[in-house]
C-alpha positions in Angstrom: 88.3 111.1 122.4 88.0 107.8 124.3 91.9 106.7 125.5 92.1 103.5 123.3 90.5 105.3 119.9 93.4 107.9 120.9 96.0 104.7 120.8 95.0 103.6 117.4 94.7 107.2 115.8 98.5 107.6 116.9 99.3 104.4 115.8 98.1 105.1 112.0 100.0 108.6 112.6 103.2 106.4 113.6 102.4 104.0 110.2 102.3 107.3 108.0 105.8 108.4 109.6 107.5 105.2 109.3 106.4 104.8 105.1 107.0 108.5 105.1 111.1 107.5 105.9 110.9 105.6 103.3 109.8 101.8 105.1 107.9 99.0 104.7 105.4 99.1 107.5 103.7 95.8 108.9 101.3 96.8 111.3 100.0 94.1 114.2 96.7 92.0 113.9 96.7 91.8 117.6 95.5 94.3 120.3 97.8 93.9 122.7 100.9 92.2 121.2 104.6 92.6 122.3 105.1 95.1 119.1 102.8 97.4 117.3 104.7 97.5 114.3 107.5 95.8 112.4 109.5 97.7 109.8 111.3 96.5 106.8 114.3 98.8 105.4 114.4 97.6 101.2 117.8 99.3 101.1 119.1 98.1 104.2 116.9 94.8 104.9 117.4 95.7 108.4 114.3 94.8 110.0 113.3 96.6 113.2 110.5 96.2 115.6 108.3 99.3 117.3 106.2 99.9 119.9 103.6 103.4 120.0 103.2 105.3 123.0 100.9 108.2 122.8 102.8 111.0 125.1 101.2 112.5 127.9 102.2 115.4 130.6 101.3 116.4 133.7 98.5 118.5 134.2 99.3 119.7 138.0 101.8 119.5 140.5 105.5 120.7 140.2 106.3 118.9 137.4 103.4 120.6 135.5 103.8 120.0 131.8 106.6 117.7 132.1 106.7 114.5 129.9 104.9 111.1 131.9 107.2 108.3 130.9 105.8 105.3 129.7 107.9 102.2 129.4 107.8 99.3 127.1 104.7 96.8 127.6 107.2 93.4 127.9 110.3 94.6 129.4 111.9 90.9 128.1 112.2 92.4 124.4 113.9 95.5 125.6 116.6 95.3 123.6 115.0 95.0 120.1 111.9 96.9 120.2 111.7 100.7 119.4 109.6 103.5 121.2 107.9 105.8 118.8 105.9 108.7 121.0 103.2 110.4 119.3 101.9 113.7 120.3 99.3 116.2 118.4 99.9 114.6 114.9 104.2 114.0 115.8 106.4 111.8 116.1 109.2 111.5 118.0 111.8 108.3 118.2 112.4 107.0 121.6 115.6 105.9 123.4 116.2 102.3 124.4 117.7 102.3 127.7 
């Protein structure tokens, strides 16, 4: 699968995840936005902003099989947006750091 068809499979995957926790999902209508999707808690109305990184690991080398880290794509928004890693159909919630 070509790398940016991967990108948006894992994206829908992420969107299923998200309404599967029970949230509104708003998904971008641009390519290469700050966010890829904003969330909308109707319990909570907290509102939180998320950004999809489909994980990779290394293939050779010492660190064989260990996680690549990717970071976020506009490092001005640090503090409010979310990294959500997708791997072989999961999902798993990043750290901000």
């Amino acid at each position: 699968m070509k790398k940016n068809r991967k990108g948006c499979y894992n994206e829908k995957i992420a969107v299923c995840y998200l309404m599967a926790k029970g949230l509104d999902v708003f998904d971008s209508c641009q390519t290469n936005g700050t966010v890829d999707l904003i969330t909308f808690n109707p319990d909570t109305g907290e509102v939180q902003c998320w950004e999809v990184k489909t994980e990779n690991f290394r293939l050779s080398g010492n660190k064989k099989g260990s996680k690549i880290s990717r970071g976020l794509r506009n490092k001005k928004f640090k503090s409010i947006i979310n990294l959500l890693y997708v791997h072989d159909g999961k999902c798993r919630e990043g750290k901000r750091k």
